[in-house]
Biopython code that builds the backbone (N, CA, C, O; Angstrom):
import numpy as np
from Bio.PDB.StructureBuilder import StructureBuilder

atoms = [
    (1, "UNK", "N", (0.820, -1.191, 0.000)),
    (1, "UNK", "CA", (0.000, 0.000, 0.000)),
    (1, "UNK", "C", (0.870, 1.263, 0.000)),
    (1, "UNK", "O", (0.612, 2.221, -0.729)),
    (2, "UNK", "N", (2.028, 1.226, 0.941)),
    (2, "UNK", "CA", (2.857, 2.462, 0.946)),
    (2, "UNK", "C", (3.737, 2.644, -0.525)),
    (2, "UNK", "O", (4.072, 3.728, -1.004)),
    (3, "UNK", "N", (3.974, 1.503, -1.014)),
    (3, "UNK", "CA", (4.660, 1.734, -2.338)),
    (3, "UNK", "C", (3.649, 2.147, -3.530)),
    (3, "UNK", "O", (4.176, 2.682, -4.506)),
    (4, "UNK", "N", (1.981, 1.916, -3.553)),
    (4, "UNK", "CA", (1.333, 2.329, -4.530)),
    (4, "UNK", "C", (0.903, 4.016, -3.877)),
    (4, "UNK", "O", (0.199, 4.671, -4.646)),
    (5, "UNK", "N", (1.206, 4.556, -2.829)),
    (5, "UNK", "CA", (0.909, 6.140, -2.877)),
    (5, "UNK", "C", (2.115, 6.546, -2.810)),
    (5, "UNK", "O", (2.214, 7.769, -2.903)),
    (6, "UNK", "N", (3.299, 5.849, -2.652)),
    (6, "UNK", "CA", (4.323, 6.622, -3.236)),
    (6, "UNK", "C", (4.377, 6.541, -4.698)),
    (6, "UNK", "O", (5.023, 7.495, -5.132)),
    (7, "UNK", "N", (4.028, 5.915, -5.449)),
    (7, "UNK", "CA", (3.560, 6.156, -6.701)),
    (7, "UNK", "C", (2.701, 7.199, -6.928)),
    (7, "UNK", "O", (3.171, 8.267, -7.320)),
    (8, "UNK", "N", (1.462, 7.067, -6.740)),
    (8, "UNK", "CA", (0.673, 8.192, -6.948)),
    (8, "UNK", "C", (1.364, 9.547, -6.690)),
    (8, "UNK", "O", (1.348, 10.467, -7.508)),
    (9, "UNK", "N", (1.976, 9.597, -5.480)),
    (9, "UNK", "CA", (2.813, 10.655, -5.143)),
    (9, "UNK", "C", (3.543, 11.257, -5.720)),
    (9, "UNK", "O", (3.404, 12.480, -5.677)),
    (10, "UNK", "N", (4.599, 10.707, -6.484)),
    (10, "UNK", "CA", (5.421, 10.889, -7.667)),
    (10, "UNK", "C", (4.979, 11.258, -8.921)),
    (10, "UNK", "O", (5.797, 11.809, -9.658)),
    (11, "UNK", "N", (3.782, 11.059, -9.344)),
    (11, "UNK", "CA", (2.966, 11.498, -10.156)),
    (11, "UNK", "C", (3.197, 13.219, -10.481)),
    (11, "UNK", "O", (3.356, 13.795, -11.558)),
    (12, "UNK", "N", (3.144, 13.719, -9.159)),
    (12, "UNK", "CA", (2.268, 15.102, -9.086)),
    (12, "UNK", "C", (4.202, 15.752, -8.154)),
    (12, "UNK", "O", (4.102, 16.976, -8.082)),
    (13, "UNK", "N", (5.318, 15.405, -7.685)),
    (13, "UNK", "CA", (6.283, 16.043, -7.550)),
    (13, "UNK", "C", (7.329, 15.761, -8.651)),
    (13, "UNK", "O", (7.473, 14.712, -9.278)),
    (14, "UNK", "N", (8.020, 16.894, -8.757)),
    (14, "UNK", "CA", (9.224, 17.223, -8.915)),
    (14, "UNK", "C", (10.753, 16.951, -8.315)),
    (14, "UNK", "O", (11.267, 17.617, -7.416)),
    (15, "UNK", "N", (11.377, 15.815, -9.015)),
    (15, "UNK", "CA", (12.867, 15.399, -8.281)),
    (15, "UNK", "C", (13.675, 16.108, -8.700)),
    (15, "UNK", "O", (13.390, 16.891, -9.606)),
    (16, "UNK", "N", (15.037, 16.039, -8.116)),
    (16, "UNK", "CA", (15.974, 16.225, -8.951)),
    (16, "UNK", "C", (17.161, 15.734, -8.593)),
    (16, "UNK", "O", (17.439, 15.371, -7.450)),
    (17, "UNK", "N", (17.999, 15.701, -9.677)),
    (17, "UNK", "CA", (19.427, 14.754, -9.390)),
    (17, "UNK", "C", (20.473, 15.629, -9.244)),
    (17, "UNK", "O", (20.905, 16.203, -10.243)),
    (18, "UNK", "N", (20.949, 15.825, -8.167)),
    (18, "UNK", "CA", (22.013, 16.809, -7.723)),
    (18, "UNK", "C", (23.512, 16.297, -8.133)),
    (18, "UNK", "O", (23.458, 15.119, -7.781)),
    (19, "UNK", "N", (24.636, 16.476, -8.599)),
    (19, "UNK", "CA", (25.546, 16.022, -8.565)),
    (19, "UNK", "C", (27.085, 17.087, -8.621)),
    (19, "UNK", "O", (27.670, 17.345, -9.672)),
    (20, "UNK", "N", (27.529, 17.598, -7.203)),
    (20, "UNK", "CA", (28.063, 18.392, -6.573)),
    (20, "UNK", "C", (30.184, 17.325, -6.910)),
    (20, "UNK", "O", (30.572, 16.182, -6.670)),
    (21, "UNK", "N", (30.758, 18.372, -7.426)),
    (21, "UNK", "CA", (32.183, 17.504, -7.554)),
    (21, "UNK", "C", (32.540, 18.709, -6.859)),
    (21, "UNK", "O", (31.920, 19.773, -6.845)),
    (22, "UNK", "N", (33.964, 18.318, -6.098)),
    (22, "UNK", "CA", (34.801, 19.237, -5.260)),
    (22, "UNK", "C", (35.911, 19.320, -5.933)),
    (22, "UNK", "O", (36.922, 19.265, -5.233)),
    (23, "UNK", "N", (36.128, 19.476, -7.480)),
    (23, "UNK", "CA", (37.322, 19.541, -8.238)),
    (23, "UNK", "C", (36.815, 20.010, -9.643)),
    (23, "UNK", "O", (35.662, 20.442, -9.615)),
    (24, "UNK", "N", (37.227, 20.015, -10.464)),
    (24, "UNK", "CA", (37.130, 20.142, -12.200)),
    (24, "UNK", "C", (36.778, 18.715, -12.590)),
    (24, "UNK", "O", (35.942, 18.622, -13.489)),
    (25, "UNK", "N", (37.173, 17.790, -12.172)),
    (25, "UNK", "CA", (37.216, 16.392, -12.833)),
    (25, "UNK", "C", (35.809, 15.628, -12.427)),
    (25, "UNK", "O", (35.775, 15.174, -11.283)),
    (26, "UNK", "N", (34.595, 15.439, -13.296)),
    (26, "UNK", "CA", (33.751, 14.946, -13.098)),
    (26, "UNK", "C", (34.011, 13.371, -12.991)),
    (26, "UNK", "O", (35.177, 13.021, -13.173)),
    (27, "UNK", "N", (33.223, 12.547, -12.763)),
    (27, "UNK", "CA", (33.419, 11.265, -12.150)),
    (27, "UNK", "C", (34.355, 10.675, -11.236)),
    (27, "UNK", "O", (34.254, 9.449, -11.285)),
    (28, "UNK", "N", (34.940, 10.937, -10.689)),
    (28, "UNK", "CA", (35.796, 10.780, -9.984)),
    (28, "UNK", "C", (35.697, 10.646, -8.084)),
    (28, "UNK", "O", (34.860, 11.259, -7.421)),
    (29, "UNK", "N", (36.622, 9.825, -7.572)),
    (29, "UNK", "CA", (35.522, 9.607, -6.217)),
    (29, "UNK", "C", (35.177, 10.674, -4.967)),
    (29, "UNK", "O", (34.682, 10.411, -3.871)),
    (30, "UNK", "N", (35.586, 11.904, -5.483)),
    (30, "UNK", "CA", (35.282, 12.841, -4.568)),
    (30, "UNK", "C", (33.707, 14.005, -5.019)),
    (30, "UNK", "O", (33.297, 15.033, -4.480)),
    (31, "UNK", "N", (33.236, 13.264, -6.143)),
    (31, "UNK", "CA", (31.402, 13.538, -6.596)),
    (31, "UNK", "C", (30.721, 13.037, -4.990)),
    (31, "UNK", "O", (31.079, 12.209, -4.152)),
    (32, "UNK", "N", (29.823, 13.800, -5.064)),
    (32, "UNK", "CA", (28.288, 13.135, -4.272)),
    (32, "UNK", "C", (26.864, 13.297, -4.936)),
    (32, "UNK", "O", (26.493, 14.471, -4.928)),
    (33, "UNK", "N", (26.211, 12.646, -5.357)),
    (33, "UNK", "CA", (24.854, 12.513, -5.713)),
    (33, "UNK", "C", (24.129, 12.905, -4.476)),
    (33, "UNK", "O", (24.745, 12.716, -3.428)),
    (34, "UNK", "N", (22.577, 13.570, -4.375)),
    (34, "UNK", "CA", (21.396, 13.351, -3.922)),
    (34, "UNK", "C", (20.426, 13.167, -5.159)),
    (34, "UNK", "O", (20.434, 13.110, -6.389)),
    (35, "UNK", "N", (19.686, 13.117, -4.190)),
    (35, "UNK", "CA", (18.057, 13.166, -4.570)),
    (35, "UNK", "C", (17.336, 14.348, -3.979)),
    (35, "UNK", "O", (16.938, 14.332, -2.815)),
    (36, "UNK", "N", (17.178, 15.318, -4.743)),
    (36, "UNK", "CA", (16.525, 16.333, -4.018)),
    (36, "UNK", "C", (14.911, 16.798, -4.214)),
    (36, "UNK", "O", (14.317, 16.544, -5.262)),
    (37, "UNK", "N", (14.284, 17.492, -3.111)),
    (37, "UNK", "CA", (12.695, 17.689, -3.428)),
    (37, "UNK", "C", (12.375, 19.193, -4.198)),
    (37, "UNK", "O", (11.650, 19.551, -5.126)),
    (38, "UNK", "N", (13.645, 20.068, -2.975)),
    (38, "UNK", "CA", (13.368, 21.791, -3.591)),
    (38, "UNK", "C", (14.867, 22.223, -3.531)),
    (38, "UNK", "O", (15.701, 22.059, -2.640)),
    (39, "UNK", "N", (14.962, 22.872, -4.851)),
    (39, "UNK", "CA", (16.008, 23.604, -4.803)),
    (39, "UNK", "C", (15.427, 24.956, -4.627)),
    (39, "UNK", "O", (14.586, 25.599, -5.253)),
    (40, "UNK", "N", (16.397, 25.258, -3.204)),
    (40, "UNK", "CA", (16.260, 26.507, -2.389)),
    (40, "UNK", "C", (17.470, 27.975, -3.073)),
    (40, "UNK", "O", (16.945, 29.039, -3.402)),
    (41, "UNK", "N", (18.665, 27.835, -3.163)),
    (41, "UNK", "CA", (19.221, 29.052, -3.340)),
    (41, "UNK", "C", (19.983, 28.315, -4.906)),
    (41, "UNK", "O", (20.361, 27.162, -4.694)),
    (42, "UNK", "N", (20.111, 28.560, -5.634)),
    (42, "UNK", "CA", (21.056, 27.755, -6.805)),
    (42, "UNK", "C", (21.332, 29.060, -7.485)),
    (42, "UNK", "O", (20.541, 29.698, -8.179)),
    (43, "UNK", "N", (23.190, 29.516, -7.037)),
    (43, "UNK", "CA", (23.889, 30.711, -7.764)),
    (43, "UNK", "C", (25.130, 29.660, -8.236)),
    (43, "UNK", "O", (25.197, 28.431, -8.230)),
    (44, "UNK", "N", (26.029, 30.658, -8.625)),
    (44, "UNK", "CA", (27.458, 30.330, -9.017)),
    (44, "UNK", "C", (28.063, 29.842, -8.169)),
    (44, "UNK", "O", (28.626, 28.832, -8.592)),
    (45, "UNK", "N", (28.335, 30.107, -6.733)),
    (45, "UNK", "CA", (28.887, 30.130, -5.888)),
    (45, "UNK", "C", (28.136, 29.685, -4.251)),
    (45, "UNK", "O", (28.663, 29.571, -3.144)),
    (46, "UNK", "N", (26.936, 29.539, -4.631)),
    (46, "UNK", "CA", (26.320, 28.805, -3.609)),
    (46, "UNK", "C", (24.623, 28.002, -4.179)),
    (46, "UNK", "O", (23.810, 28.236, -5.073)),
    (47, "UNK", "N", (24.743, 27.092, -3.168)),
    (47, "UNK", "CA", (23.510, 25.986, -3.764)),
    (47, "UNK", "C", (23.550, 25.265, -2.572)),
    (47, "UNK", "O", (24.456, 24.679, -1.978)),
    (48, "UNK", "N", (21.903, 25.509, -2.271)),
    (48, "UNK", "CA", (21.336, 25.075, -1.166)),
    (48, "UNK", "C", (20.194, 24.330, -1.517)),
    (48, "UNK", "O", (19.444, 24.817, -2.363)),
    (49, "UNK", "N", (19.791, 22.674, -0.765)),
    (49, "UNK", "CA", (18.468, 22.446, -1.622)),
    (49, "UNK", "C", (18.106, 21.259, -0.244)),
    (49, "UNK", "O", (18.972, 20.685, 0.416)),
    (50, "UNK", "N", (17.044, 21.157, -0.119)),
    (50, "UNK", "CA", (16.398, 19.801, 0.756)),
    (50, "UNK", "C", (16.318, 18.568, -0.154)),
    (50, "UNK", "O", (15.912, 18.427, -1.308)),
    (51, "UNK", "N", (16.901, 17.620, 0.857)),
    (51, "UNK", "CA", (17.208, 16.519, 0.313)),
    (51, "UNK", "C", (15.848, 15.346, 0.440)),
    (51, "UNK", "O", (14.806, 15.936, 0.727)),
    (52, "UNK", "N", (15.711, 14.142, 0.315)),
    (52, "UNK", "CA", (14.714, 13.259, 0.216)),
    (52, "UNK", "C", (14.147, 13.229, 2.241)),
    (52, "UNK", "O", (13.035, 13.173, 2.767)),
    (53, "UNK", "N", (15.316, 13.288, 2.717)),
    (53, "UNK", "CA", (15.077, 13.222, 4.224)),
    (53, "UNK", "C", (14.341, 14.120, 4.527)),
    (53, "UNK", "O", (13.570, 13.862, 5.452)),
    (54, "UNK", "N", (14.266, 15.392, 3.961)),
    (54, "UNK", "CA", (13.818, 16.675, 4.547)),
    (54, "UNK", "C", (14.988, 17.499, 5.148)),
    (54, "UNK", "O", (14.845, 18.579, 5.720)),
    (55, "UNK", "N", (16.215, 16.826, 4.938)),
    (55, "UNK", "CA", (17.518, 17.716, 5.469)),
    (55, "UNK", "C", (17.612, 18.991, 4.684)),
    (55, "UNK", "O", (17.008, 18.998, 3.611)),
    (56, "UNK", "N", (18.344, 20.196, 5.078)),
    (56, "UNK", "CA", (18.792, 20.601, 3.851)),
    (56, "UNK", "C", (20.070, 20.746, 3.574)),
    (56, "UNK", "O", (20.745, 21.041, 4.561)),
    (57, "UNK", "N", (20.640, 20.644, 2.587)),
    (57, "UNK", "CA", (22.037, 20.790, 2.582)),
    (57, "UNK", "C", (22.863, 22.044, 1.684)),
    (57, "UNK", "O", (22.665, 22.316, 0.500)),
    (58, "UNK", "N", (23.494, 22.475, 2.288)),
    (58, "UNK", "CA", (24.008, 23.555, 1.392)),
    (58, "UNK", "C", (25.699, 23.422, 1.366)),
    (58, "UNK", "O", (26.434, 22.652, 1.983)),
    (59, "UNK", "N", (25.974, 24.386, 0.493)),
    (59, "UNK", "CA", (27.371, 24.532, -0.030)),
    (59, "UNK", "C", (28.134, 25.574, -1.013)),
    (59, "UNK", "O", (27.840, 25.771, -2.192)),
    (60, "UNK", "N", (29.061, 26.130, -0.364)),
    (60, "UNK", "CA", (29.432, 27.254, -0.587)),
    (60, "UNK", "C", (30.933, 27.443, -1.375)),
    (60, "UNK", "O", (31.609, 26.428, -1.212)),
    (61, "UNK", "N", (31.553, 28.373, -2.101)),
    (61, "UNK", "CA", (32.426, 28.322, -2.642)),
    (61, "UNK", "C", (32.755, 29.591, -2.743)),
    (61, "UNK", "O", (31.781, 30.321, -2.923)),
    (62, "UNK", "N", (34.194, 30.334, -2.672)),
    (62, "UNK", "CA", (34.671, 31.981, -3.054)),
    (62, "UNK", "C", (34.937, 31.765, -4.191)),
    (62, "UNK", "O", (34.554, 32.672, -4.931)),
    (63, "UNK", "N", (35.821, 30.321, -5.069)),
    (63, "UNK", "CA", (36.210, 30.297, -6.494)),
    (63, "UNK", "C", (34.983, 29.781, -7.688)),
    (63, "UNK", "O", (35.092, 29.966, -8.900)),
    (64, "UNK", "N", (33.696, 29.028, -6.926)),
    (64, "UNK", "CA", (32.693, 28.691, -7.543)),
    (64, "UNK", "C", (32.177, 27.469, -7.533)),
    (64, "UNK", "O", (33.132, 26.730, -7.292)),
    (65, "UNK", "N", (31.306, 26.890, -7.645)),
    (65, "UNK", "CA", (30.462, 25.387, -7.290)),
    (65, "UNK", "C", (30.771, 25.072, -8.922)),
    (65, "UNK", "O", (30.750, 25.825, -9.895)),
    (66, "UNK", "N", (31.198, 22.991, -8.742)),
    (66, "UNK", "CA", (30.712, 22.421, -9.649)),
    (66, "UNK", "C", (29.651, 21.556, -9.782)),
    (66, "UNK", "O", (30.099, 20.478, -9.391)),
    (67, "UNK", "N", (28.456, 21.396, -10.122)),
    (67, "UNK", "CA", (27.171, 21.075, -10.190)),
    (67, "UNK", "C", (26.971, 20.723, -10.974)),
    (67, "UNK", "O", (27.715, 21.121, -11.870)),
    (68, "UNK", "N", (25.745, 19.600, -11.458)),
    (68, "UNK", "CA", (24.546, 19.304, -11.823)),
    (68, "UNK", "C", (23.562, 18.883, -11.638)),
    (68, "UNK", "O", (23.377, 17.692, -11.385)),
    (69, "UNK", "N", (22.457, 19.953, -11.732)),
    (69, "UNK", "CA", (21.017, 19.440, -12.127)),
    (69, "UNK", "C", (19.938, 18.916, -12.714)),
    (69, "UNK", "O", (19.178, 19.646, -13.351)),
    (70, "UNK", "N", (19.715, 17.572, -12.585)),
    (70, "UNK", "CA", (18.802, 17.281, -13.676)),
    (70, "UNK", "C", (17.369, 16.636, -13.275)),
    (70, "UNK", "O", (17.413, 15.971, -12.240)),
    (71, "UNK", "N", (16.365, 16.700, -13.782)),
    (71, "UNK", "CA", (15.534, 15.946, -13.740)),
    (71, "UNK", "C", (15.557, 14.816, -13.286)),
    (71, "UNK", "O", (16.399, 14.248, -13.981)),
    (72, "UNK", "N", (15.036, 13.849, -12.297)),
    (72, "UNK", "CA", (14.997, 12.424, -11.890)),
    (72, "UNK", "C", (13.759, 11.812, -11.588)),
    (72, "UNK", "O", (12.912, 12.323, -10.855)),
    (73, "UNK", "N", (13.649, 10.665, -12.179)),
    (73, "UNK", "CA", (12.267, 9.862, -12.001)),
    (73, "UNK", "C", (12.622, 8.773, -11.125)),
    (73, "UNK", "O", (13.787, 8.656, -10.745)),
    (74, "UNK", "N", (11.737, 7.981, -10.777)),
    (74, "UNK", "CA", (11.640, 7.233, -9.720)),
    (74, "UNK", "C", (11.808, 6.018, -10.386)),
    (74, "UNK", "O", (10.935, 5.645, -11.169)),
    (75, "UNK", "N", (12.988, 5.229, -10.150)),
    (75, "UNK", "CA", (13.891, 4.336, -11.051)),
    (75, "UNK", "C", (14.927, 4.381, -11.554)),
    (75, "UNK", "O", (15.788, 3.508, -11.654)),
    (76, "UNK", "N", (14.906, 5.455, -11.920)),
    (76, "UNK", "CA", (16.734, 5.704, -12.164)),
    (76, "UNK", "C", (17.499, 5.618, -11.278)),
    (76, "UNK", "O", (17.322, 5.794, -10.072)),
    (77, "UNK", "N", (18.777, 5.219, -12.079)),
    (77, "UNK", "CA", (19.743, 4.337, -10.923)),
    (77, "UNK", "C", (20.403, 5.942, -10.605)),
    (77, "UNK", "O", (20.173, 6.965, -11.248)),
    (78, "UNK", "N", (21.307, 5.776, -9.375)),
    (78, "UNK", "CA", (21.776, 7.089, -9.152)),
    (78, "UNK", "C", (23.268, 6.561, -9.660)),
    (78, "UNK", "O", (24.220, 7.341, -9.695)),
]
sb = StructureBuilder()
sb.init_structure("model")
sb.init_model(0)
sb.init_chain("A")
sb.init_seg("    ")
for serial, (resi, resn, name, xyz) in enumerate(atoms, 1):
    if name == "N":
        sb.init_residue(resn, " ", resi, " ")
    sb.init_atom(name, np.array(xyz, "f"), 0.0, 1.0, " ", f" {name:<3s}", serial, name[0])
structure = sb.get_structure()
């Protein structure tokens, strides 16, 4: 029952796939993925967003954030 209204649920929100690197070099093992519900502040240099927990997490930079945002559905592998 809880997995068919988290379906329904998903229906009607908005995910997204966060993917924050602490270098120039994408893939590499210092990336972190979330899963996020709201992106709250998203500049050059700072990006703040609540995560699936309801945490929020933010992160800051003086030389600049490397990021991506994308769309995520419920199934995709992270």
């Amino acid at each position: 029952m809880k997995k068919f209204w988290l379906w329904v649920k998903s229906l009607f929100t908005t995910r997204y796939k966060v993917t924050v690197s602490f270098n120039k070099e994408w893939g590499d093992s210092d990336d972190r993925t979330y899963i996020t519900k709201k992106i709250i502040v998203q500049k050059e240099k700072h990006l703040k967003f609540r995560n699936e927990d309801g945490k929020i997490v933010e992160y800051r930079s003086s030389a600049g954030l490397n990021y991506i945002i994308e769309d995520y559905e419920y199934g995709d592998d992270l």
